[in-house]
N, C-alpha and C positions, 0 to 999 in steps of 0.2 A: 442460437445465443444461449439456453438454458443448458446444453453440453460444455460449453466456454464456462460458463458461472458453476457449474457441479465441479469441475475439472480444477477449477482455482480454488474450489472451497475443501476437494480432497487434498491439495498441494498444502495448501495450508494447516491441516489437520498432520499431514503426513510429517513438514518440517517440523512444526511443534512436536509430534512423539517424536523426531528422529534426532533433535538436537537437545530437547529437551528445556528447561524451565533457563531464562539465563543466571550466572551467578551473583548472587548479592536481591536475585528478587526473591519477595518473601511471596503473595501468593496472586499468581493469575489471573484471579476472577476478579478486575474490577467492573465499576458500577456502570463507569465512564470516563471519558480518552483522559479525561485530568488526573481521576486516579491510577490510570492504566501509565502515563507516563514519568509521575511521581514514582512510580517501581523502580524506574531504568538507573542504569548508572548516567551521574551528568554530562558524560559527553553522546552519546545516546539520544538522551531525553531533547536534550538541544538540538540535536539534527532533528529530530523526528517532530518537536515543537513549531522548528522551520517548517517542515515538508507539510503540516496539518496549515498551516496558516496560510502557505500557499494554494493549497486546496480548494480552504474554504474562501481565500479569493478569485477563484478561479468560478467555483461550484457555489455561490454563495445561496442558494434555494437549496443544494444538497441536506438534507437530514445527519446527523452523524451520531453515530451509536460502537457500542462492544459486539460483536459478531464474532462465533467462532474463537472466542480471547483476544480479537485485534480491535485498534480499532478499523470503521468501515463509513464510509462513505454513499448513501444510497439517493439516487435522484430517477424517478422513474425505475426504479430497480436496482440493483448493486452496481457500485459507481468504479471507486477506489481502494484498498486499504491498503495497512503498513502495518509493519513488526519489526521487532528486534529481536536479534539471536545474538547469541557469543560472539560471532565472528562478523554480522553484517545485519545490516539493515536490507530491509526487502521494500517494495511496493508491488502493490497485486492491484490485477484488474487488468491489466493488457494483455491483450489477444494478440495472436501472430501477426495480422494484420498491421498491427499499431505497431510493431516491434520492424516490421518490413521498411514500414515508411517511416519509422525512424531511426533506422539502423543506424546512418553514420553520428547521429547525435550521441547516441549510446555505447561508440567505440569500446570508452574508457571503463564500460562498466559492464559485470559478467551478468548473465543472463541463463536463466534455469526453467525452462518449460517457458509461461509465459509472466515470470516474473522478474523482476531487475532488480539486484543486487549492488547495495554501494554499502561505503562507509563514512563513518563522520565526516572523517579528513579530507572524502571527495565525494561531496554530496550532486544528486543529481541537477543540472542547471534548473537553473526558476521560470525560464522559457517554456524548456522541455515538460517541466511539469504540468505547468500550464494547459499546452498546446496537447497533451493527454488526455488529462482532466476533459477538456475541450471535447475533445472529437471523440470520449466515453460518454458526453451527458449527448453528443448526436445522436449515436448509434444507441442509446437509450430511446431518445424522442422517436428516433424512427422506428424499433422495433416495437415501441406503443399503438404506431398508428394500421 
């Protein structure tokens, strides 16, 4: 599991230097997700507003903090997170595992190592997220015990 969590937090690092800061945000480091989303442009912010809210009803014991410049979601250890770039919204934390068994939910949407890739316009379903979130805070509880 701790190769899964390195591997998502090099992906992470690596998009941010490779796409770089998005346009119109002034600077990176906020304190927390409110500041951090306050940056985005508003259609952005909205999607990404959705996708935290779904989370934190999904995960609602999850902690949620800035990690790496995103926000992050940690319950038992690192949960979820999201970002925006120029061109797409991400959410991190799914293993190939979760990506297997939800492949055909995820048709519509590209997939890059073990991240998922949407945009505003077609945001991930509220099921789907769910049922992620879900079987991330499992496979959390079980690799505690």
């Amino acid at each position: 599991m701790h190769l899964v969590i390195n591997f998502i937090i090099s992906v992470i690092k690596y998009n941010h230097e490779k796409e770089g800061r998005l346009k119109g945000r002034k600077d990176s480091t906020a304190k927390n997700v409110d500041e951090h989303l306050a940056k985005l442009p508003e259609e952005q912010r909205k999607a990404l507003e959705w996708l935290r809210k779904v989370i934190k009803e999904a995960a609602p014991e999850a902690e949620e903090v800035i990690s790496y410049r995103i926000p992050t979601y940690r319950y038992h250890g690192p949960l979820v997170h999201f970002a925006a770039f120029k061109n797409h919204l991400s959410f991190y934390g799914v293993n190939r595992s979760l990506l297997e068994t939800f492949k055909d939910e995820l048709q519509e949407h590209k997939i890059s190592g073990t991240t998922i890739h949407f945009i505003p316009e077609n945001p991930l379903p509220e099921a789907l997220v769910r049922k992620i979130v879900k079987k991330r805070m499992k496979e959390n509880e079980e690799s505690k015990k």
